[in-house]
C-alpha positions as CSV (number, residue, x, y, z in Angstrom):
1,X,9.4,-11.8,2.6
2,X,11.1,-14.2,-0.2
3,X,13.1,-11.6,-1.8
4,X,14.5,-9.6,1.9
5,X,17.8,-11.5,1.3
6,X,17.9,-9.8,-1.8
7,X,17.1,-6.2,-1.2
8,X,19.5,-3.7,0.6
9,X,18.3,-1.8,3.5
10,X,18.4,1.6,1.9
11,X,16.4,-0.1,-1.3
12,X,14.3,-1.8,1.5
13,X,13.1,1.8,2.7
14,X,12.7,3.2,-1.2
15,X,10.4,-0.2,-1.8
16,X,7.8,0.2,1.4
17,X,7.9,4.3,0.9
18,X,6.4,3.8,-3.1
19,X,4.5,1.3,-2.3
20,X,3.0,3.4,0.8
21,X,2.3,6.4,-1.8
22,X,0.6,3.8,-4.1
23,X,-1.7,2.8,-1.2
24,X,-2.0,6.5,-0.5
25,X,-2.9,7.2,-4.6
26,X,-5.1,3.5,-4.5
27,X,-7.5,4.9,-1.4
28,X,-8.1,8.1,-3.1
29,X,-8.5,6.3,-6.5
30,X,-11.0,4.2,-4.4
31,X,-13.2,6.5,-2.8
32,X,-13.5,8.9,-5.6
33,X,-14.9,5.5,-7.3
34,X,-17.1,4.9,-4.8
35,X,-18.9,8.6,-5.1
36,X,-19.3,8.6,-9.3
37,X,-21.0,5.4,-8.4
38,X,-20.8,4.0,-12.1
39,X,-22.2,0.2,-12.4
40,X,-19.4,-2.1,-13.1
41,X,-16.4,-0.7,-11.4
42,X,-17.5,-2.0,-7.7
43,X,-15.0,-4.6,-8.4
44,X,-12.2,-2.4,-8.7
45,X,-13.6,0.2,-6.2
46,X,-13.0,-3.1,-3.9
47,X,-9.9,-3.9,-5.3
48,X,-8.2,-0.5,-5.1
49,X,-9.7,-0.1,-1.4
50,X,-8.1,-3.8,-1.0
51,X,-4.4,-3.2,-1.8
52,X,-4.3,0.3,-0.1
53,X,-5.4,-1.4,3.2
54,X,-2.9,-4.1,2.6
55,X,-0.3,-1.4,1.6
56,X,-0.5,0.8,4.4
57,X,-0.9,-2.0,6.8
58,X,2.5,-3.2,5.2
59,X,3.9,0.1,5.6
60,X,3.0,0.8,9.2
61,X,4.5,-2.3,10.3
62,X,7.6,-1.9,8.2
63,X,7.9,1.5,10.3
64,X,7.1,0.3,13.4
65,X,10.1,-2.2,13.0
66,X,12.2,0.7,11.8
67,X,11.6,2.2,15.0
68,X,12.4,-0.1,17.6
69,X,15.3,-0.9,16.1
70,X,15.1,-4.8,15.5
């Protein structure tokens, strides 16, 4: 991560928690897309179901390292 040097832990924590409730916010965006089923938005349908896999990916790993301590 190029800017870790530059972030303090507790702003660390604040950074992966919004950007785990954006995921959370992108998936529901996603799938709600995915139901209307209006023509054009597949891309961002794709795109929102992209980032909140990234995102919580990011997240869960971020915890996981929070956890055992390293």
């Amino acid at each position: 991560m190029l800017l870790k040097p530059y972030i303090s832990p507790e702003n660390r924590h604040k950074v992966f928690t919004s950007l785990f409730a954006a995921a959370q916010i992108a998936f529901v965006l996603g799938m709600v897309l995915s139901r209307l089923d209006w023509p054009g938005l597949d891309f961002l349908e794709g795109l929102l179901v992209g980032f909140s896999l990234v995102g919580n990916l990011a997240y869960l790993v971020y915890t996981r390292k929070m956890r055992r301590g390293s």
